[in-house]
N, C-alpha and C positions, 0 to 999 in steps of 0.2 A: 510457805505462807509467812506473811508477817506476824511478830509477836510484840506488843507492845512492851511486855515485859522485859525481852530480851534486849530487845532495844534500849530501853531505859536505862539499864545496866551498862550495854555498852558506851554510850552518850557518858553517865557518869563516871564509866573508868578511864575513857577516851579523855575527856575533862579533868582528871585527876583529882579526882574529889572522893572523899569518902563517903559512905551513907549518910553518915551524922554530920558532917562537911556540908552537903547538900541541902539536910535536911533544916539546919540550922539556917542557911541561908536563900531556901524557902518562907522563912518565917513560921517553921514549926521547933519545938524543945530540941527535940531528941530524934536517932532513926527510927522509932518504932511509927512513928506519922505515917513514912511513907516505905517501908519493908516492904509493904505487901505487894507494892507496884512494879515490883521485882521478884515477884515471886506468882508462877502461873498458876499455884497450887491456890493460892488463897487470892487472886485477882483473876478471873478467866475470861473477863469482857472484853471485844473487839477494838474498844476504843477508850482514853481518858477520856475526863472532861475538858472542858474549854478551861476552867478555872484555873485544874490542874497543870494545863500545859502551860499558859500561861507564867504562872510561878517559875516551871520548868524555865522556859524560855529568858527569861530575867535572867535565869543565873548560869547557862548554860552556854548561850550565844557568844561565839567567840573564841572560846577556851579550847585545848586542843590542839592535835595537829592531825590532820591538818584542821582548821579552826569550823567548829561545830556552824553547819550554815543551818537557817530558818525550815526549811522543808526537812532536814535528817529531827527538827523537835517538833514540828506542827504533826508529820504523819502521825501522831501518835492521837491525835482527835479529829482531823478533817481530814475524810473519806477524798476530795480531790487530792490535797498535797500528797499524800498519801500513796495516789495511783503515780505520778508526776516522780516520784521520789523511785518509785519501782524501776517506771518508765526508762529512769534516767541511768538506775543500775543495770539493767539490762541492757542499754545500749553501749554502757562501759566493757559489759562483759555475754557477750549473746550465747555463750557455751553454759555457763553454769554462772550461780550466781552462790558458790557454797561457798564462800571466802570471805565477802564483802565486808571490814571491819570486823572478823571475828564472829561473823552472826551466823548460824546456820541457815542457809534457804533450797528449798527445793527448786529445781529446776519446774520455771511454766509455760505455759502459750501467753501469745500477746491480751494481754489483761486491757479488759474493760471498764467501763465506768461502773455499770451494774456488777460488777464483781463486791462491789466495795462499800456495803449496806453501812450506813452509819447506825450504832445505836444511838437510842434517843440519852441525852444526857440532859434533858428539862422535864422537870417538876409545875405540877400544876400550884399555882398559889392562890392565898385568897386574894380578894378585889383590890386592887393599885389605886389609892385616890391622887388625884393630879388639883394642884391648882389653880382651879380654873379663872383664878384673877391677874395670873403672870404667866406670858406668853414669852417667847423670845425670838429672834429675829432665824432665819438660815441663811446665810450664804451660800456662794455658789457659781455657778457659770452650766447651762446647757454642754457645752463642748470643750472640754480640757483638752489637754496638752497632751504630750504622748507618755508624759509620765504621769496623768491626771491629774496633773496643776492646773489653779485658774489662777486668775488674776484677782488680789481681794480687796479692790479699790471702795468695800465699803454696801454696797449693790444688797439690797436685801430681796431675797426672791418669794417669800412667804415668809411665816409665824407659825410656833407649834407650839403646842403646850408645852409648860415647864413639869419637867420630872421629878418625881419628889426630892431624888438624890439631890438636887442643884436648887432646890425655890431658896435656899440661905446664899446661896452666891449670886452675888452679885453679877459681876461680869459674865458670869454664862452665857454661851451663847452655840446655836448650832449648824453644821456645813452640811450641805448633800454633798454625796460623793459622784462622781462625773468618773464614767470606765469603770476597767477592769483591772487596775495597776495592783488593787488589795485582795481579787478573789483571791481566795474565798471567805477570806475571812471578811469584809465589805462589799458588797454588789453594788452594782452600778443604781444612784437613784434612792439608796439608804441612808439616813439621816445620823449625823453623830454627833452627838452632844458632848460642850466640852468645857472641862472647868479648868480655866487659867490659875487660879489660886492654890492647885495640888503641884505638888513636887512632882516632878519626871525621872523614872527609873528604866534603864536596858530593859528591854522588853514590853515597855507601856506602845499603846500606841498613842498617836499626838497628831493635830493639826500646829504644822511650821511655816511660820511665814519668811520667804524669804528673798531679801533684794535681789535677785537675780542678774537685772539690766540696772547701773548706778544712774542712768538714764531715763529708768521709768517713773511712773507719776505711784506705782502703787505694786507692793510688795505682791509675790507670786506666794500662795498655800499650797501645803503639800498635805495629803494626808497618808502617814506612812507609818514603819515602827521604828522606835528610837533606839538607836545602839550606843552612840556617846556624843558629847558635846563637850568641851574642853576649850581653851585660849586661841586655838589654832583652827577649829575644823568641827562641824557638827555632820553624823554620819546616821544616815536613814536609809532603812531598809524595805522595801518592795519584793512582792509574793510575784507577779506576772507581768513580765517577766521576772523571775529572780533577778535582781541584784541591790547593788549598794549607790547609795548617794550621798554625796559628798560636798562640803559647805563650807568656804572660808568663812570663818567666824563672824567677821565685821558686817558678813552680808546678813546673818540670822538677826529678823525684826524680834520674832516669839518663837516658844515651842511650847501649845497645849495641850495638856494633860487629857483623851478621849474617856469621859467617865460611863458613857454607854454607848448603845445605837439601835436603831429600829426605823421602823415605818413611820411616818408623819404622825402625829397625833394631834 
């Protein structure tokens, strides 16, 4: 079976990171924050949080050899990547899977979806007031691209309310998402909201706009997670398929910061 605990460990020895190395660079003091997430004695639930991994994934993505990809940090809170990431070991190794990175696993039959009950990691809160005087625009396109690009020539396809996070920003603004390039973590027809004015870190996710054709009248959106951006090359990463995209610099318009997402409101 999988253990996220064990897992966790191995990712940060694989990473060459200490506890307090990690922890630090989670943006907590010291290792006592996150001990326990390595330890099955005092953490015994099936899955982190979304929050959690998160953090994880910022500071972990990349490091390593061979270099820590996005589905070895997300199984550890989404029940799909999760199944995907099994899937993918056992087809690596169809006899035993008692080696894989140092992890212990028992030997299983071909695992299903229903194998892989998420727990709940949401909390009931009191009432969200939204206000109700500042809407903001969506972007968007019915039919993306095969990497779930549209085209963002400006095209407003409805108004939603403004989230409380964002009614001080200005710029705000939100995109539907088109496919399935972000399950699971984005479904197809989910709205994201997004603030241009936050800094972008490895591991955020981000709507990127980017010249694609130097021939076109209007920059191509991606909405992906961000790994790096530098002088040379801006590099975004997609769940479905895995992989990695890649950007000569001159061509990136923006890269905004995704500060939530949900259903229309």
């Amino acid at each position: 079976m999988f253990s996220v605990t064990t897992q966790m460990r191995h990712l940060r020895e694989r990473a060459g990171l200490s506890m307090d190395e990690l922890a630090r660079a989670m943006g907590y003091k010291r290792a006592s924050s996150i001990q326990r997430y390595e330890n099955s004695d005092e953490f015994n639930k099936e899955y982190f949080s979304i929050d959690l991994t998160e953090k994880l994934a910022r500071v972990l993505l990349g490091k390593g050899h061979p270099p820590i990809e996005a589905d070895e940090v997300w199984a550890l809170s989404l029940p799909d990547v999760r199944l995907r990431l099994l899937s993918k070991w056992q087809k690596e190794d169809r006899h035993s899977l008692s080696s894989k990175n140092g992890v212990q696993y028992s030997g299983f039959a071909e695992s299903t979806e229903s194998d892989f009950i998420p727990v709940s990691n949401a909390r009931i809160a009191g009432n969200v007031s939204f206000n109700r005087d500042r809407r903001l625009p969506v972007y968007g396109k019915a039919v993306a691209g095969v990497n779930g690009e549209f085209e963002f020539n400006g095209d407003v396809l409805f108004d939603v309310l403004c989230p409380p996070q964002l009614c001080d920003v200005n710029e705000a603004y939100a995109v539907q998402v088109s496919g399935e390039s972000m399950w699971p973590r984005y479904r197809d027809g989910e709205i994201v909201y997004c603030d241009p004015t936050r800094r972008v870190k490895k591991g955020d996710f981000v709507v990127a706009q980017i010249m694609v054709d130097e021939h076109a009248s209007a920059p191509q959106a991606f909405i992906k997670m961000f790994l790096r951006h530098n002088a040379q090359e801006l590099v975004l990463e997609q769940f479905n398929p895995g992989e990695k995209l890649c950007f000569d610099h001159e061509r990136v318009i923006s890269v905004h910061y995704i500060a939530l997402s949900g259903d229309a409101m």
